[in-house]
LORO-168066 format. One record per residue (C-alpha): x, y, z. Coordinates in steps of 0.001 Angstrom, whole numbers, padded with zeros to 6 digits, always signed. Layout:
<pts>
XYZ...
</pts>
This chain:
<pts>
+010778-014123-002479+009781-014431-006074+006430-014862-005110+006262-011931-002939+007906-009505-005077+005075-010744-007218+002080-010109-004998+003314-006330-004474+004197-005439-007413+000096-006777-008386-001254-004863-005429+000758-001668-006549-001013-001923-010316-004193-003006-009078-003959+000012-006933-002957+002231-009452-005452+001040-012105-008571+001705-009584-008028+005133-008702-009424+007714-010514-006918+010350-012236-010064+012969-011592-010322+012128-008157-006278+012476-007389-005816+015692-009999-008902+017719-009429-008951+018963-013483-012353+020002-015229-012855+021374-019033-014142+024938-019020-015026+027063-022271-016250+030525-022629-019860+031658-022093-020453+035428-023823-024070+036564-022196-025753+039745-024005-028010+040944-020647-029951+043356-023193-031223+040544-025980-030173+037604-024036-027940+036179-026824-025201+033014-025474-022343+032700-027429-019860+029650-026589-016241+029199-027098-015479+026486-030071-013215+024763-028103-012988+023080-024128-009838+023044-022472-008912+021468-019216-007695+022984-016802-006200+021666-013035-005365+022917-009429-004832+026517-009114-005337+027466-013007-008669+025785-012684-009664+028070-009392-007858+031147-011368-009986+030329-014761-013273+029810-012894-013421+033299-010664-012386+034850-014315-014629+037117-015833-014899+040449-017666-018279+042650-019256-017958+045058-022036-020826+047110-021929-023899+044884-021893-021815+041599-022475-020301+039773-019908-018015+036586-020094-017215+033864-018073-015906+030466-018032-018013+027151-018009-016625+024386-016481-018058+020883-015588
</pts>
């Protein structure tokens, strides 16, 4: 019983440990990208945050221009 209780409780880690927390929690880090259409000037965020699920869909299809500038968010 031991034994078995053993081999499962292996196969559960084993299982855990191969699987990629990526691959189960589709998350990416995004950052801000300011383009200048006129002079063609890039300006990034200092920072990268990650975002998951839904936030990551809402945070990607986020955008806004003022005037010749328009932002978006980077992700990868």
């Amino acid at each position: 019983m031991k034994r078995t209780f053993l081999f499962v409780l292996f196969f559960i880690f084993i299982a855990w440990a191969v699987t990629s927390c990526e691959a189960l929690s589709n998350c990416e880090s995004c950052k801000w990208v300011t383009t200048d259409s006129s002079t063609g000037d890039i300006t990034e965020g200092p920072d990268e945050t990650e975002y998951c699920g839904a936030d990551l869909i809402a945070i990607k299809t986020k955008s806004t221009t003022n005037g010749t500038q328009k932002t978006v968010y980077k992700c990868h």
